[in-house]
C-alpha positions as CSV (number, residue, x, y, z in Angstrom):
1,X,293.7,-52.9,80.2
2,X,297.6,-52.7,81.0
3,X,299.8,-55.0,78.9
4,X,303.4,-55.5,78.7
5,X,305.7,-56.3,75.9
6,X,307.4,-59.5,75.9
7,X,310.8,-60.1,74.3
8,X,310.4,-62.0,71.1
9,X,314.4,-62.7,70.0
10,X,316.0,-59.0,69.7
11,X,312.7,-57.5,69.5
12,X,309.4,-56.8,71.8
13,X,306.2,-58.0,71.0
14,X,302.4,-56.9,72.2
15,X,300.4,-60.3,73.1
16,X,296.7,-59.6,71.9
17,X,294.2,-61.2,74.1
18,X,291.8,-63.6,72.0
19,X,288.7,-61.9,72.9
20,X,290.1,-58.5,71.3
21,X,291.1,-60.7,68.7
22,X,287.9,-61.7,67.8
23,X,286.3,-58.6,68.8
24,X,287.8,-56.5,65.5
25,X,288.0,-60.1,63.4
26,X,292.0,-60.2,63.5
27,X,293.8,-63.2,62.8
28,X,297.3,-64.3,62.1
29,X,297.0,-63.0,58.7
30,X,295.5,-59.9,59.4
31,X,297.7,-56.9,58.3
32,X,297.7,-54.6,61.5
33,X,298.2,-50.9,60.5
34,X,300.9,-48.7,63.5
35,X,300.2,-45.3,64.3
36,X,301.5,-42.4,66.3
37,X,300.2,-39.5,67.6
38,X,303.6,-38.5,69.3
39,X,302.3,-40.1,72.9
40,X,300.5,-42.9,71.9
41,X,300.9,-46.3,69.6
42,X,297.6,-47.1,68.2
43,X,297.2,-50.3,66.4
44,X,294.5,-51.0,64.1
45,X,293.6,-53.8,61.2
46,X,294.4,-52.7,57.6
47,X,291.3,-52.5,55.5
48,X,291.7,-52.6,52.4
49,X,290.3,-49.6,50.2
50,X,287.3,-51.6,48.6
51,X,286.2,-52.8,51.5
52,X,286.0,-49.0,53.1
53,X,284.6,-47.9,49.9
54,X,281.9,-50.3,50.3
55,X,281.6,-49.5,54.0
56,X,281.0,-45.6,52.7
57,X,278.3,-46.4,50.5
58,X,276.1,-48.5,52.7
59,X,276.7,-45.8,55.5
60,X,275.3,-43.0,52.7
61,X,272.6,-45.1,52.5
62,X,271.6,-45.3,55.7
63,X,272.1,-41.8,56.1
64,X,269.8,-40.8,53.3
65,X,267.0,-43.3,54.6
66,X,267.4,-42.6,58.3
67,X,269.4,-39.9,58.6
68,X,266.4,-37.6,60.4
69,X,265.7,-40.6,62.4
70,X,269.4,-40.5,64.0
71,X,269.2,-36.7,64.5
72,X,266.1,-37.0,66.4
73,X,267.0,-40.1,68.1
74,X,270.7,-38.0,69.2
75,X,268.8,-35.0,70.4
């Protein structure tokens, strides 16, 4: 998808189409997270540490219950 920015006062703005929106859960009050690899802008919501942590556990567990599942399923 090619976008352009807009100008929004003295400044450019990204317009995020509502299905993206609701794709990764992002709302007005989301706080987005800006990276750079040195060619590209990545954007990104911020999750907040608990909620990863919590993310990390249930993937362990799923790991240690179906983890041979996966391998075989991958091969």
């Amino acid at each position: 998808m090619n976008k352009k920015l807009i100008r929004h006062g003295n400044s450019l703005a990204l317009v995020i189409d509502k299905p993206i929106l609701e794709l990764l859960q992002i709302n007005e009050d989301t706080p987005l997270e800006l990276t750079s690899d040195g060619d590209r802008l990545m954007v990104s919501p911020h999750r907040d540490k608990a909620r990863q942590r919590k993310l990390r556990v249930s993937l362990d567990k799923i790991n240690a219950t179906f983890g041979q599942d996966l391998k075989r399923l991958a091969e």
